[in-house]
C-alpha positions as CSV (number, residue, x, y, z in Angstrom):
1,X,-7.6,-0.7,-20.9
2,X,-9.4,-3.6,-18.7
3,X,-7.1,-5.8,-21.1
4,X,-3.8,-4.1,-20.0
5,X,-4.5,-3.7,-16.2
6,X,-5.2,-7.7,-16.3
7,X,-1.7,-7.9,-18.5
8,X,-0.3,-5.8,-15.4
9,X,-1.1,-8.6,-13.0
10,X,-2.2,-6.6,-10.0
11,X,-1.9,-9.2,-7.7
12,X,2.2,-9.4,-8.7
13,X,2.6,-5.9,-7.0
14,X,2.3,-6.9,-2.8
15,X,5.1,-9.1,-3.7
16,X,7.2,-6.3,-5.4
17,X,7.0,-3.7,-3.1
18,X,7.4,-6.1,0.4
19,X,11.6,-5.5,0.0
20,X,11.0,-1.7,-0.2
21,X,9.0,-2.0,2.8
22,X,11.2,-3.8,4.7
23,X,14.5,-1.7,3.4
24,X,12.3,1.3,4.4
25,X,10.9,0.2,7.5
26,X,14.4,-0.9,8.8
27,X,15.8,2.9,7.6
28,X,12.7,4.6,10.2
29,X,14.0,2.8,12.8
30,X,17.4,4.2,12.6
31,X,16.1,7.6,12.2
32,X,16.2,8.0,8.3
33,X,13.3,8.3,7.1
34,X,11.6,10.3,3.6
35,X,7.9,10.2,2.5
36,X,8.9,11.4,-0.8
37,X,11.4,8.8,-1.9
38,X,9.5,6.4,-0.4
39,X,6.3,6.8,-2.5
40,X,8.9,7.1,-5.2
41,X,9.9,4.3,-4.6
42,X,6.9,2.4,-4.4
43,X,5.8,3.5,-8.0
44,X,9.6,3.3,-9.0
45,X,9.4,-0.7,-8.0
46,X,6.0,-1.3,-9.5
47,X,6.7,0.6,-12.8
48,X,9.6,-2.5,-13.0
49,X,7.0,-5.5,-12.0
50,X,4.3,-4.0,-14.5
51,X,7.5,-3.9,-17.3
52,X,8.7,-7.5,-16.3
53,X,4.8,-8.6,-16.7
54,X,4.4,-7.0,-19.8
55,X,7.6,-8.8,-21.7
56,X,6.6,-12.3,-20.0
57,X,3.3,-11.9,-21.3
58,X,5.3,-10.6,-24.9
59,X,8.2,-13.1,-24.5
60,X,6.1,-16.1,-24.0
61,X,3.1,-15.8,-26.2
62,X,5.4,-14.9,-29.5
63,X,7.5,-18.0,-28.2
64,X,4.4,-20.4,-27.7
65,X,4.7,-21.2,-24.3
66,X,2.0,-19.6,-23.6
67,X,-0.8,-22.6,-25.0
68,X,-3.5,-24.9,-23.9
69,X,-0.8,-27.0,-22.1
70,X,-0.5,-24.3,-19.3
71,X,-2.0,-24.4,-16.2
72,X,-1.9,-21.1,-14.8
73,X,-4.7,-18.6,-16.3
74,X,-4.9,-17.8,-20.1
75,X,-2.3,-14.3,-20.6
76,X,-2.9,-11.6,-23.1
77,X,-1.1,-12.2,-26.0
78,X,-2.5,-16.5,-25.4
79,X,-5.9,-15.5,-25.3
80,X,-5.8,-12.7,-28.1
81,X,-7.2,-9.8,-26.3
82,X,-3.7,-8.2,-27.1
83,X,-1.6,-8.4,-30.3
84,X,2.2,-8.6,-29.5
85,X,2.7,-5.5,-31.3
86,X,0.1,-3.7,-28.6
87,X,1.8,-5.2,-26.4
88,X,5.4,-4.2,-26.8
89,X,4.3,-0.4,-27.5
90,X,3.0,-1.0,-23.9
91,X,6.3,-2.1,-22.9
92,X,8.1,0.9,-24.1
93,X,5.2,3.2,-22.7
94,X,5.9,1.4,-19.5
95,X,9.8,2.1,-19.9
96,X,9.4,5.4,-19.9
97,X,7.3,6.3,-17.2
98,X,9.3,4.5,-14.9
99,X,12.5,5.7,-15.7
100,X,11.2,9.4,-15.5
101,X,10.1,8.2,-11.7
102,X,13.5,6.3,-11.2
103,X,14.8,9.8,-12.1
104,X,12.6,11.9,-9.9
105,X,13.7,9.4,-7.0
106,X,17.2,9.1,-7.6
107,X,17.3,13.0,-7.6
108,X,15.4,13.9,-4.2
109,X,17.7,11.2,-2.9
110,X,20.8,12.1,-3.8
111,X,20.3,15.5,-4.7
112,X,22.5,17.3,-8.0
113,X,25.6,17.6,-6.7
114,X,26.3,13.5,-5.5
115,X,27.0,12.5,-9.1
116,X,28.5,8.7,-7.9
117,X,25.6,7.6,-6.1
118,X,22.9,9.3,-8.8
119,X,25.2,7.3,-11.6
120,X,25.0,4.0,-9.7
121,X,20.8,3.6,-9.1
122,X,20.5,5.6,-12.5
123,X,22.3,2.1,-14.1
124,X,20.8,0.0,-11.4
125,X,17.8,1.1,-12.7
126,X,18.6,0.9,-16.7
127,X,19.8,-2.7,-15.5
128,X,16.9,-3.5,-13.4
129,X,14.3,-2.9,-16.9
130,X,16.5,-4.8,-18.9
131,X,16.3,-8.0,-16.2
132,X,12.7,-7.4,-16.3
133,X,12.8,-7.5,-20.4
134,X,15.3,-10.6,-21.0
135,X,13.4,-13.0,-18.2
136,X,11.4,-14.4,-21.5
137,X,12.1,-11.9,-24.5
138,X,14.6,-12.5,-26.8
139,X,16.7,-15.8,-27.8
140,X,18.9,-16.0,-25.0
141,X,16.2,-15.4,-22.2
142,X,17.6,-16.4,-19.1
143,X,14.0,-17.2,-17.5
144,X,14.5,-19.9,-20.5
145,X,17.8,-20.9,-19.2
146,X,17.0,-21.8,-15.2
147,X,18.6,-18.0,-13.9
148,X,15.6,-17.2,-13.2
149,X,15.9,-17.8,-9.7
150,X,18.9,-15.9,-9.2
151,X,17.3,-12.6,-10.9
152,X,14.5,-12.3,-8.6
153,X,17.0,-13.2,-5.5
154,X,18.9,-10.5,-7.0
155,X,16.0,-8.2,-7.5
156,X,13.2,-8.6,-5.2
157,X,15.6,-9.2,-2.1
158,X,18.9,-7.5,-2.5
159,X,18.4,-4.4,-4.7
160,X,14.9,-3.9,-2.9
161,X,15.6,-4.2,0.6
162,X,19.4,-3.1,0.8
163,X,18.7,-0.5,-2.1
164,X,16.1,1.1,-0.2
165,X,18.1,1.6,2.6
166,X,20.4,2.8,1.0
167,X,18.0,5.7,-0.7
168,X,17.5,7.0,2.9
169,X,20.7,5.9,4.8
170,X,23.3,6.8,2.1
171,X,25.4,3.6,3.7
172,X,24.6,0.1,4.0
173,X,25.2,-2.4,7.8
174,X,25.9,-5.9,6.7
175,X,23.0,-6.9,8.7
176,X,21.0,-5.5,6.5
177,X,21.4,-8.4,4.0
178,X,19.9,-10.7,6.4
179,X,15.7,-9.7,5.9
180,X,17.2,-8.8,2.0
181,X,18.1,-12.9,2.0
182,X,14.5,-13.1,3.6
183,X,12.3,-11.6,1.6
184,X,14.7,-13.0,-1.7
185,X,14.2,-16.7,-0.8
186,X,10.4,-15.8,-0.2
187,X,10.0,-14.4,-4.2
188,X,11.8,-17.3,-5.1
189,X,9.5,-19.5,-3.3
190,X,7.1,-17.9,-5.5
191,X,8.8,-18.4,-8.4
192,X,9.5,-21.7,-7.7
193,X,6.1,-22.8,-7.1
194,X,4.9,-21.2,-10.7
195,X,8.1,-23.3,-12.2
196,X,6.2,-26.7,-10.4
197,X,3.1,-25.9,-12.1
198,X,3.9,-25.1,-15.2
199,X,7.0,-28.2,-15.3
200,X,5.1,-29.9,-17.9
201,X,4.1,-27.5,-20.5
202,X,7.6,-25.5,-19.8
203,X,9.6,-29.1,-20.7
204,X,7.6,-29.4,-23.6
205,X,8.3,-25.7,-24.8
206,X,12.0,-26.1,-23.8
207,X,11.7,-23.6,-21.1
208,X,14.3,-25.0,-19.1
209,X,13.7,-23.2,-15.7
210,X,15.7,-24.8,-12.4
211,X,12.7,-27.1,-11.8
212,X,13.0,-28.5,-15.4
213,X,16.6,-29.2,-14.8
214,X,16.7,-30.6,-11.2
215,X,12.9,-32.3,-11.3
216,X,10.2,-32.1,-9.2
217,X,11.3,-34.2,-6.1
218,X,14.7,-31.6,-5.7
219,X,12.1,-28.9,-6.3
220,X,10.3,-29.6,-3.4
221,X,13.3,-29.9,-1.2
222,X,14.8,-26.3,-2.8
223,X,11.5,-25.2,-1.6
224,X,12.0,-26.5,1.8
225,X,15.0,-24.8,2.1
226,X,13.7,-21.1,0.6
227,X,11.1,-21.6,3.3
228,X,12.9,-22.2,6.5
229,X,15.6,-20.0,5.7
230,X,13.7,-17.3,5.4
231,X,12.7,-17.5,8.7
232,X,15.6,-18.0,10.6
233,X,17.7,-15.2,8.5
234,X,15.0,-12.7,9.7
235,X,15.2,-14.4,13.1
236,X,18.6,-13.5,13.5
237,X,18.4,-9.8,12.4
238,X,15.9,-9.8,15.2
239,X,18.4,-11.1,17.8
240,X,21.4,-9.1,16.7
241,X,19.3,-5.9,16.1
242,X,17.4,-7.0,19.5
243,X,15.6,-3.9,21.5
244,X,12.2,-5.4,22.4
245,X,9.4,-8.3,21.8
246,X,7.3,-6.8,19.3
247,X,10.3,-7.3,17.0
248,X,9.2,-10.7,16.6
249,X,5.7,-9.5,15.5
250,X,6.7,-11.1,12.0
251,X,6.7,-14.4,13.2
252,X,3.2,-14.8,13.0
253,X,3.4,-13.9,9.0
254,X,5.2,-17.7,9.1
255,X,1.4,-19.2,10.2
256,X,-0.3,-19.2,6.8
257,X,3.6,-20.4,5.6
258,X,3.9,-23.4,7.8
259,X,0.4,-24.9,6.5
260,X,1.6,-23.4,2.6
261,X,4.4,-25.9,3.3
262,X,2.2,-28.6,4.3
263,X,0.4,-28.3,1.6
264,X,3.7,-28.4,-1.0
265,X,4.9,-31.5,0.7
266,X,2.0,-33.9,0.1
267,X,1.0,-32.6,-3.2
268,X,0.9,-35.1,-6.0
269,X,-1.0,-33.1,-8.6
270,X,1.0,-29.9,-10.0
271,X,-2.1,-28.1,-11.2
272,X,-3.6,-27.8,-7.6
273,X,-0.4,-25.9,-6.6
274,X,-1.8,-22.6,-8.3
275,X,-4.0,-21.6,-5.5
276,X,-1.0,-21.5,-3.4
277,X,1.4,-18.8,-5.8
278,X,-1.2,-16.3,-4.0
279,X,-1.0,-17.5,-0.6
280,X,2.9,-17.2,-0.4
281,X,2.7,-13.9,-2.0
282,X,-0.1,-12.4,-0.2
283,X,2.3,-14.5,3.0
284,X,5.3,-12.2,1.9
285,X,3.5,-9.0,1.7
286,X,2.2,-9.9,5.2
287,X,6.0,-10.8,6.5
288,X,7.0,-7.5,5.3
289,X,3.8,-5.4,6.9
290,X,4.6,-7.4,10.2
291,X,8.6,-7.2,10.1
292,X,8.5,-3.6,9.3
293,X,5.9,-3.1,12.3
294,X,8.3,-4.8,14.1
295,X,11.2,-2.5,13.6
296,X,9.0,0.9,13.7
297,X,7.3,-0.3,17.1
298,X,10.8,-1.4,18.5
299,X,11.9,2.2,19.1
300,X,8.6,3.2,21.0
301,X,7.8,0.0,22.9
């Protein structure tokens, strides 16, 4: 069991659940609100990060990439704690616990007579697994194939934030796609700064991710960008959705960011850039905690 719950990667989850945070936080402050679907939620959004873990783990240590070469520490499969056999009954096990809680949360949301919307999250959710499944399994793994970027932007910003909302709202502003852009360029920013470490070992186990293809200098420039758009994207839902000060309580999430992007842009040495995958995660969780504050506070302040 210790084996698995390290496989899970228990630090991945702040990062997961920041968009349903934010998509929920932003639904309280316009009055729709539901304790139920959003602890549903929660599990509904770690039941997918604890499946996409599992099959990177699978999909990488049956293809090799997963050796000596990386940087990053040693993964299940790597190491031999877990046999890829254990582990892909653990990804099926996974499967369906989550979909029974996508289920259970699609259902208080929507009820049993709103058979659209109950269709659409049920094959959000079917496609959502299978995202989580082909980032490194299988021969055309798009993790493998520099898409990877787009998936979690996809993912972690749009389908989290704006899904959320959605859950609670049953309609979807426009604006709300402004923190959903935030909070996807932030899980990029993540993924991107695995991608820098592991460049090496991922060229030579032709794991062409979007650092591989553009190299490292355009790397740190993409990173740049992810960064500082993040900001002003959630800056301006704050100044169209403006109703007091404490809105901008998120700003000071951007602290520990400004000296992570200090950091990025004189580093030499790949390897050292490991420390600081936690420190933008941990930095989006924070956003999220702050921005949702933000919104809550705004309609009492």
């Amino acid at each position: 069991m210790k084996h698995y719950i390290e496989a899970a990667r228990l630090r991945t989850l702040p990062l997961s659940i920041s968009g349903i945070i934010v998509g929920s936080s932003i639904a309280v402050s316009q009055g729709y609100f539901n304790w139920i679907i959003f602890i549903l939620a929660l599990l509904t959004t770690i039941g997918f990060q604890v499946i996409s873990n599992f099959a990177n783990d699978y999909g990488d240590g049956v293809k090799g990439t997963d050796n000596n070469n990386r940087i990053g520490p040693q993964r299940a499969i790597q190491s031999g704690v877990i046999t890829p056999k254990q582990m892909f009954k653990a990804i099926k096990i996974s499967i369906t616990v989550t979909l029974i809680v996508a289920i259970l949360l699609i259902y208080f949301s929507f009820g049993k007579d709103d058979f659209f919307n109950s269709s659409i999250f049920f094959l959000l959710g079917i496609v959502s697994i299978a995202a989580a499944m082909k980032y490194t399994m299988g021969k055309k793994a798009y993790g493998y194939s520099g898409l990877g970027d787009l998936f979690v932007f996809l993912f972690f910003g749009l389908l989290s934030v704006c899904g959320s909302y959605y859950l609670y709202a049953k309609q979807l502003d426009l604006v709300i796609f402004l923190p959903a852009f935030s909070i996807g360029f932030l899980s990029i920013g993540v993924l991107n700064l695995n991608n820098m470490r592991d460049m090496e070992s991922d060229i030579i186990s032709s794991k062409n991710t979007l650092v591989v293809k553009i190299g490292s200098r355009l790397s740190k420039y993409y990173h740049y960008f992810l960064l500082l758009f993040s900001f002003l994207l959630a800056l301006l839902y704050v100044v169209i959705n403006y109703k007091s000060q404490i809105q901008f309580l998120f700003i000071l999430a951007y602290i520990p960011i400004v000296k992570h992007f200090i950091i990025v842009y004189k580093n030499t040495i790949p390897k050292l850039l490991d420390s600081e995958l936690k420190k933008l995660a941990i930095s989006t969780f924070v956003f999220s905690i702050l921005f949702g504050l933000g919104e809550v506070l705004s309609q009492i302040f």
